[in-house]
KEMARLUM-28391 format. One record per atom (N, C-alpha, C): residue number from 1; chain; atom name; x negated, y negated, z negated. Coordinates in nm, 2 decimals, padded with zeros to 4 digits, m for minus. Each point is the difference from the previous one (the first is absolute). Example, Ala and Ser with C-alpha at 12.3 -4.5 7.8 and 13.67 -1.06 7.14 Angstrom:
2
{1 "A" "N" {m01.32 00.57 m00.78}}
{1 "A" "CA" {00.09 m00.12 00.00}}
{1 "A" "C" {m00.09 m00.12 00.00}}
{2 "A" "N" {00.04 m00.11 00.07}}
{2 "A" "CA" {m00.09 m00.11 00.00}}
{2 "A" "C" {00.08 m00.11 m00.08}}
This chain:
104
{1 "A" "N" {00.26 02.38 m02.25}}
{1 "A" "CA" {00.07 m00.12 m00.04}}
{1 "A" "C" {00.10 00.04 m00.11}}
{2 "A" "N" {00.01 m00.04 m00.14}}
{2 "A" "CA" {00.11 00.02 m00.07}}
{2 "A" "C" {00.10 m00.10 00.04}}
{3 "A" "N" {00.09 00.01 m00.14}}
{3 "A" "CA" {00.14 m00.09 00.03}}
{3 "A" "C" {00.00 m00.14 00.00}}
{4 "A" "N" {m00.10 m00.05 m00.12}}
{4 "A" "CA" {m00.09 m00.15 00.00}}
{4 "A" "C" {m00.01 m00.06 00.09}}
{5 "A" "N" {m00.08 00.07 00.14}}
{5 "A" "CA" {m00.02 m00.02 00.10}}
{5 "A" "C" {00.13 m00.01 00.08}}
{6 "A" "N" {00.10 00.10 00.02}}
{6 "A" "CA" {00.08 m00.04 00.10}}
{6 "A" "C" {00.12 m00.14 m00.08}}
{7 "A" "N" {m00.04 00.00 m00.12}}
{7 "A" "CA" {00.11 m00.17 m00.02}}
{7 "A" "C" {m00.09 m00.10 m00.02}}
{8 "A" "N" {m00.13 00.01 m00.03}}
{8 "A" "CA" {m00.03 m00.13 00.04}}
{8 "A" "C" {00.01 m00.05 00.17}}
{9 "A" "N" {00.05 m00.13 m00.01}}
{9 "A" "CA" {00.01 m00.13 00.10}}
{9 "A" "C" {m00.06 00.06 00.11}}
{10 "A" "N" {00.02 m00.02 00.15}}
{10 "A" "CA" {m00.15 00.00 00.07}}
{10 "A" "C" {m00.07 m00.09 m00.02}}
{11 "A" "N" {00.08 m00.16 m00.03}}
{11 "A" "CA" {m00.10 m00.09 00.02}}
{11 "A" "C" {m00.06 m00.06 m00.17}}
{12 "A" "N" {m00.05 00.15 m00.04}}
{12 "A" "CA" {00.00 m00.06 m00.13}}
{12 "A" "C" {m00.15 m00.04 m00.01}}
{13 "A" "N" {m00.06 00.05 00.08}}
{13 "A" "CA" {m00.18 m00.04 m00.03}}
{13 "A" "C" {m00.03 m00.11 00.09}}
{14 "A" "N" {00.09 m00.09 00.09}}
{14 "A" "CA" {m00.02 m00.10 00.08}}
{14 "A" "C" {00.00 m00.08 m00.07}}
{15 "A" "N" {m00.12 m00.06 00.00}}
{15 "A" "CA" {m00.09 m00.15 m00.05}}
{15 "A" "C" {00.09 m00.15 00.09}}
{16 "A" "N" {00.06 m00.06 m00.13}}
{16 "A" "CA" {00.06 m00.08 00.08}}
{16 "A" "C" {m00.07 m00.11 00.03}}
{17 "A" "N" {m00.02 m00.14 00.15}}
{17 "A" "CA" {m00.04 m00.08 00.02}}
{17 "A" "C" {00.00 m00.11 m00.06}}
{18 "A" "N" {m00.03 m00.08 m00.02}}
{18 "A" "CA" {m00.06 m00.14 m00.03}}
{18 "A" "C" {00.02 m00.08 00.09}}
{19 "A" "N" {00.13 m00.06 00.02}}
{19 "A" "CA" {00.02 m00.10 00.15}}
{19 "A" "C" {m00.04 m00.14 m00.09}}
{20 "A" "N" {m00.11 00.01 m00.04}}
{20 "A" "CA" {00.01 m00.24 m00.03}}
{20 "A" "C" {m00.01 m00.09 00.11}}
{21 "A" "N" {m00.07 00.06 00.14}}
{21 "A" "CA" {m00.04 m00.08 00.05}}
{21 "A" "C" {00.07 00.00 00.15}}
{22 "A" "N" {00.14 m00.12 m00.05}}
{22 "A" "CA" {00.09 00.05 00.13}}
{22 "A" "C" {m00.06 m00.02 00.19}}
{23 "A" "N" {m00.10 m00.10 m00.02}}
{23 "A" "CA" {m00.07 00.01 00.14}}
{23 "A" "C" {m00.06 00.13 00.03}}
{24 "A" "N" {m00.04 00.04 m00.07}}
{24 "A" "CA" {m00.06 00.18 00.03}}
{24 "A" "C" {00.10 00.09 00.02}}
{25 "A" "N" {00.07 00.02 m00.09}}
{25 "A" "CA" {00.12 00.06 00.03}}
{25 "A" "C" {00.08 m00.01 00.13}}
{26 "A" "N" {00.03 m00.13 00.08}}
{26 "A" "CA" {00.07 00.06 00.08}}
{26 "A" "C" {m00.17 m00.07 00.09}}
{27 "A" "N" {m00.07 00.05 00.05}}
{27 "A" "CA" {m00.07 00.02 00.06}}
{27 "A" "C" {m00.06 00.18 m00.03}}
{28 "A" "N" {00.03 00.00 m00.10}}
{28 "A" "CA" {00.02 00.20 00.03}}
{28 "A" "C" {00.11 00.05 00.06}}
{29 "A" "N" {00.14 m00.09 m00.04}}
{29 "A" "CA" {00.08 00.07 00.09}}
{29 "A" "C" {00.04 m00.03 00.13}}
{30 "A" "N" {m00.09 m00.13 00.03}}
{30 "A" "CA" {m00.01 m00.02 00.16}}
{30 "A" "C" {m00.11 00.08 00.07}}
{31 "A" "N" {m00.07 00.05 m00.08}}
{31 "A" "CA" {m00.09 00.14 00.03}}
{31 "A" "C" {00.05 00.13 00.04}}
{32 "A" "N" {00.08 00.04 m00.10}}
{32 "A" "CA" {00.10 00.11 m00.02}}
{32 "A" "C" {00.06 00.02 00.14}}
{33 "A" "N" {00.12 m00.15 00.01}}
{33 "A" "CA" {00.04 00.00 00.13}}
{33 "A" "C" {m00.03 00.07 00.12}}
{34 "A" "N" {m00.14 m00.11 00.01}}
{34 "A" "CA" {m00.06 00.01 00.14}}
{34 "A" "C" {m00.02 00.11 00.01}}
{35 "A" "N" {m00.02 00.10 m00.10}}
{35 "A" "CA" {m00.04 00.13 00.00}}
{35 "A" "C" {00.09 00.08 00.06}}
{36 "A" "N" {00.15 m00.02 m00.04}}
{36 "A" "CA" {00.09 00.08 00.01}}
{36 "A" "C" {00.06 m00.04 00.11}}
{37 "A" "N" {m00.04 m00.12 00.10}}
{37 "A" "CA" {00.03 m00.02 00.14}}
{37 "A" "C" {m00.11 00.03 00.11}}
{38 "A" "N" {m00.08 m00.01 m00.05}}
{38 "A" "CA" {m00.13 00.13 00.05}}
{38 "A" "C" {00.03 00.15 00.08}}
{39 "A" "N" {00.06 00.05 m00.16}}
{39 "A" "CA" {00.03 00.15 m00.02}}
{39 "A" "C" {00.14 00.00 00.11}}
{40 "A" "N" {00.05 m00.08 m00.02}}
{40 "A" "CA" {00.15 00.01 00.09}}
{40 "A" "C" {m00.01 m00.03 00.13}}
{41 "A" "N" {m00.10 m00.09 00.07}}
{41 "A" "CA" {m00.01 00.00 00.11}}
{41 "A" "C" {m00.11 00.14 00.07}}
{42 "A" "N" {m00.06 00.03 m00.10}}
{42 "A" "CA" {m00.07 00.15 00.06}}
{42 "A" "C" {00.12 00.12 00.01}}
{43 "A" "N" {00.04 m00.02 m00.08}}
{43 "A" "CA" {00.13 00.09 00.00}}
{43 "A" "C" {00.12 00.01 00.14}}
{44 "A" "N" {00.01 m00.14 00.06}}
{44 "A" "CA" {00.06 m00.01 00.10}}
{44 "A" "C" {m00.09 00.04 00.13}}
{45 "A" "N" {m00.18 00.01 00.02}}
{45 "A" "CA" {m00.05 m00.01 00.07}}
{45 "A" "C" {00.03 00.15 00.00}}
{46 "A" "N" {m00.01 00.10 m00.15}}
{46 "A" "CA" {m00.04 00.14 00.02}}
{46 "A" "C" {00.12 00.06 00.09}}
{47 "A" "N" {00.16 m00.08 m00.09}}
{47 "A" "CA" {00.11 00.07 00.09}}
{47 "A" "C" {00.03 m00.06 00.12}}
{48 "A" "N" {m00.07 m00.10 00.06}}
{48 "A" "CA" {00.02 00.02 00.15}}
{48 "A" "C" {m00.12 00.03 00.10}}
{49 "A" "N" {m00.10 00.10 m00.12}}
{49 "A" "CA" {m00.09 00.04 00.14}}
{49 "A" "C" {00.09 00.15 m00.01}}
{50 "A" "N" {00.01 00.07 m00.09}}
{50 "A" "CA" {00.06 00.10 m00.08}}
{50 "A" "C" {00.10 00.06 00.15}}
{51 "A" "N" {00.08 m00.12 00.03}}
{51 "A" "CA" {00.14 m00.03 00.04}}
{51 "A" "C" {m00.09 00.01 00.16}}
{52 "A" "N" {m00.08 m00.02 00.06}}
{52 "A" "CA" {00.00 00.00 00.13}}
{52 "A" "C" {m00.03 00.13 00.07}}
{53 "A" "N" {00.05 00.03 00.16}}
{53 "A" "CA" {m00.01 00.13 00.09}}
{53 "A" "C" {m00.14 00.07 m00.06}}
{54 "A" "N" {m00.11 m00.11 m00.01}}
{54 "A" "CA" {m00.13 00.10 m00.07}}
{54 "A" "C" {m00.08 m00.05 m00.09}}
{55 "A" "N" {00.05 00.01 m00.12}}
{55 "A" "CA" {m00.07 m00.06 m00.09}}
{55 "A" "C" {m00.15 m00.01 00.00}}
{56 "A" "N" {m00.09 m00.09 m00.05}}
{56 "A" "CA" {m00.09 00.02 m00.03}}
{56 "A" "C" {m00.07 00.06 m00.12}}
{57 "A" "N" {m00.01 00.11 m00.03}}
{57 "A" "CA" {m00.04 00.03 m00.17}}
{57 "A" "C" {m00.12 m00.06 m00.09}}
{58 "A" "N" {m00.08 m00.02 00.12}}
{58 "A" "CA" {m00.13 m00.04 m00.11}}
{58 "A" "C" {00.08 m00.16 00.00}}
{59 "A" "N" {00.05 m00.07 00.10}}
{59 "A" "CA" {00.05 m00.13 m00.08}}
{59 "A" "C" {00.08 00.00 m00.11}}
{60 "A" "N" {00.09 00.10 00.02}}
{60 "A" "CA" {00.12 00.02 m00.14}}
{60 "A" "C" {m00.13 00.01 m00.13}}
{61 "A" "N" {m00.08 00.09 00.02}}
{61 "A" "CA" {m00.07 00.04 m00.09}}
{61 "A" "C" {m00.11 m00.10 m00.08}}
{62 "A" "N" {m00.05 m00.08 00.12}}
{62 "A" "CA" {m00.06 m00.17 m00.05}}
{62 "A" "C" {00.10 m00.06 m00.10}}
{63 "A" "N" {00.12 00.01 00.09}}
{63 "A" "CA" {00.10 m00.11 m00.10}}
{63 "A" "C" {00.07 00.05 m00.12}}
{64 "A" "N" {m00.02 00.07 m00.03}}
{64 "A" "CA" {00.02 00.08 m00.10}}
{64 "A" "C" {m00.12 00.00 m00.08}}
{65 "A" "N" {m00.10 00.05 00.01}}
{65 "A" "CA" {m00.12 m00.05 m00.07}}
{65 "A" "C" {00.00 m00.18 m00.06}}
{66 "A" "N" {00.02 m00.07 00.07}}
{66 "A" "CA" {00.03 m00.16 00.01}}
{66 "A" "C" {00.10 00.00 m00.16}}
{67 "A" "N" {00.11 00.11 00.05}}
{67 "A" "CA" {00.09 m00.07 m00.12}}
{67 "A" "C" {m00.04 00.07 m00.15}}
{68 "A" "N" {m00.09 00.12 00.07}}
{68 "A" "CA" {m00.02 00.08 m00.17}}
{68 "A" "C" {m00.09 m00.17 m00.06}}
{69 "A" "N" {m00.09 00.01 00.09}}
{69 "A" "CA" {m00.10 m00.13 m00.08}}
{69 "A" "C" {00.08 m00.09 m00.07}}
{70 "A" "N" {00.09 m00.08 00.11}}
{70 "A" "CA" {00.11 m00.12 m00.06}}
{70 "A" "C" {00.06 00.07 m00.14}}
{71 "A" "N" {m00.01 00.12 m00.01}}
{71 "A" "CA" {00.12 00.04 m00.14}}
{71 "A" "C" {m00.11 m00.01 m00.10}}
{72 "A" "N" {m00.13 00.05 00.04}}
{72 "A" "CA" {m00.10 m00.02 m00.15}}
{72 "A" "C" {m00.03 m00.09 m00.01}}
{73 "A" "N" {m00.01 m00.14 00.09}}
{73 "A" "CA" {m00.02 m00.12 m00.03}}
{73 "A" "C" {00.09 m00.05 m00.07}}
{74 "A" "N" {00.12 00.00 00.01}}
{74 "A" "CA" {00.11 m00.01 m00.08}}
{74 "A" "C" {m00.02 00.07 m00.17}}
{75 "A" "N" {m00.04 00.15 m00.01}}
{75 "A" "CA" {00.03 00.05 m00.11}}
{75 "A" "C" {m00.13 m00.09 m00.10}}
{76 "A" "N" {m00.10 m00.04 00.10}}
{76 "A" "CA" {m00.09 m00.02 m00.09}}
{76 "A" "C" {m00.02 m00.17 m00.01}}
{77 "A" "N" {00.12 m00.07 00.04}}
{77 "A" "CA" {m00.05 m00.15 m00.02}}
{77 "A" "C" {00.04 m00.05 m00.16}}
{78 "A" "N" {m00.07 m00.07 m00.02}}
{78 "A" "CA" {m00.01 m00.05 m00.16}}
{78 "A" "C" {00.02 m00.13 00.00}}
{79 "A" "N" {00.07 m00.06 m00.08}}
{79 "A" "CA" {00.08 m00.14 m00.01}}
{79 "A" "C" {m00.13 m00.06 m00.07}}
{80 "A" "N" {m00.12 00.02 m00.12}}
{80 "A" "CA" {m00.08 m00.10 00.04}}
{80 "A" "C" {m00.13 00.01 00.08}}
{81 "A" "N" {00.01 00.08 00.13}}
{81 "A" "CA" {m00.10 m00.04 00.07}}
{81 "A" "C" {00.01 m00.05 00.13}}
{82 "A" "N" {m00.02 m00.16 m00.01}}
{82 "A" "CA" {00.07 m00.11 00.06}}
{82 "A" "C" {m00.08 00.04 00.18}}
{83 "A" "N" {m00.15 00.08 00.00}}
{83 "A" "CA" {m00.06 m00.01 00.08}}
{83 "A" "C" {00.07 00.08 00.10}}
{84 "A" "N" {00.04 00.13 m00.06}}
{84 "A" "CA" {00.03 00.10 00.07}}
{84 "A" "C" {00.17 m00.01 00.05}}
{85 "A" "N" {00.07 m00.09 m00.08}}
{85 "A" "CA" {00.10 m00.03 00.04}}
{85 "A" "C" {m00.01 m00.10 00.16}}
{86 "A" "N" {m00.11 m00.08 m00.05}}
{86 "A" "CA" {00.01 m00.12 00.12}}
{86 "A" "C" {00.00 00.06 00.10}}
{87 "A" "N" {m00.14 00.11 m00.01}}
{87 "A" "CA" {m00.03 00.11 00.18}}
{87 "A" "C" {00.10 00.08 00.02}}
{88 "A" "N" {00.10 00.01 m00.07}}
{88 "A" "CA" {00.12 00.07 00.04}}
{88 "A" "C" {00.06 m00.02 00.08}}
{89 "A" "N" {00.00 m00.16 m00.05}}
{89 "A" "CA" {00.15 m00.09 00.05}}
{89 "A" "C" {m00.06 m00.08 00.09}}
{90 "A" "N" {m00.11 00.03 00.06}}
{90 "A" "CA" {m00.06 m00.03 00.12}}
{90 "A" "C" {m00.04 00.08 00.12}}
{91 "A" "N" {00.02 00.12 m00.07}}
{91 "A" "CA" {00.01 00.13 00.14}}
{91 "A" "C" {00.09 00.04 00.02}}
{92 "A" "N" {00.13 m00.06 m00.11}}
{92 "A" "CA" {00.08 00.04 00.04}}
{92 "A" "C" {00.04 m00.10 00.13}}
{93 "A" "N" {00.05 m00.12 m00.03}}
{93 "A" "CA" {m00.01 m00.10 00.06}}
{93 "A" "C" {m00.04 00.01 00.17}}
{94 "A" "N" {m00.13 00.04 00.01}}
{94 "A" "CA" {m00.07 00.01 00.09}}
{94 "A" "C" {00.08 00.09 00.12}}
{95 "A" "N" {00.03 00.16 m00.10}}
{95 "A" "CA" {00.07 00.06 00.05}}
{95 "A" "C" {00.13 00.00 00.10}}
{96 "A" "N" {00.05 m00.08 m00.10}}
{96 "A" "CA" {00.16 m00.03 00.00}}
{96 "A" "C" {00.03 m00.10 00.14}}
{97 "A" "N" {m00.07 m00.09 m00.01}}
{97 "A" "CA" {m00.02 m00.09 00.07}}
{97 "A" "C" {m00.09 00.03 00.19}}
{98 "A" "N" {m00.08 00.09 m00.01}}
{98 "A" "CA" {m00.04 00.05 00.13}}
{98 "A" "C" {00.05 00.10 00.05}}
{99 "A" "N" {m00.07 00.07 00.09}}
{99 "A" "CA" {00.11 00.07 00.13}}
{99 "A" "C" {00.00 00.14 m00.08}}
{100 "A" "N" {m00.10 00.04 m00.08}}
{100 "A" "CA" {m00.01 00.13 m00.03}}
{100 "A" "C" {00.10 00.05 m00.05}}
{101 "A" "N" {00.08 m00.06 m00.11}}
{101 "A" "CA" {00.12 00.11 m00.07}}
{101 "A" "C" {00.10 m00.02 00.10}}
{102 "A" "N" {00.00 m00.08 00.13}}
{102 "A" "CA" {00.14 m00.02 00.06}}
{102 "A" "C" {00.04 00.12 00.08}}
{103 "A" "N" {00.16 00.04 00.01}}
{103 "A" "CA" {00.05 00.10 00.05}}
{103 "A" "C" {m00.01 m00.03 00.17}}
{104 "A" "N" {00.01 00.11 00.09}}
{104 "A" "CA" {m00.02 m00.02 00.13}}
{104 "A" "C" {m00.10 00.03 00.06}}
């Protein structure tokens, strides 16, 4: 790496978006969301199995797997692909809403 390198920007090669189409837009970030309440209710599941007289590891270790997935879903959602957004915000949904992410 020369000196070039350490003063250019970090975010100097990031391609900026194209928001025209405000229905999409926030239907990516009601994607986003769901995502990040996903990731946060696994997070409470990991630290209170974590938290008990005898944990269970391969469950820590499921739920943990669960959240790596939820973060590359995340890194890889794209604001125009309406399809992949929809199944998002439907598993998330799904999720959020049944017994599975609940604590207890």
């Amino acid at each position: 790496m020369n000196n070039e390198d350490e003063d250019r920007p970090v975010l100097a090669d990031v391609t900026p978006v194209q928001w025209d189409h405000p229905r999409a837009e926030a239907s990516y970030e009601a994607a986003m969301e769901a995502i990040s309440q996903v990731i946060g209710r696994l997070s409470a599941l990991i630290f209170e199995e974590e938290h008990k007289d005898r944990p269970d590891q391969d469950r820590v270790g499921s739920l943990l797997g669960q959240q790596e997935r939820w973060s590359r879903e995340s890194a890889s959602l794209r604001l125009g692909d309406a399809a992949q957004i929809a199944g998002i915000r439907r598993e998330c949904a799904r999720l959020l809403s049944g017994d599975t992410l609940r604590p207890g």
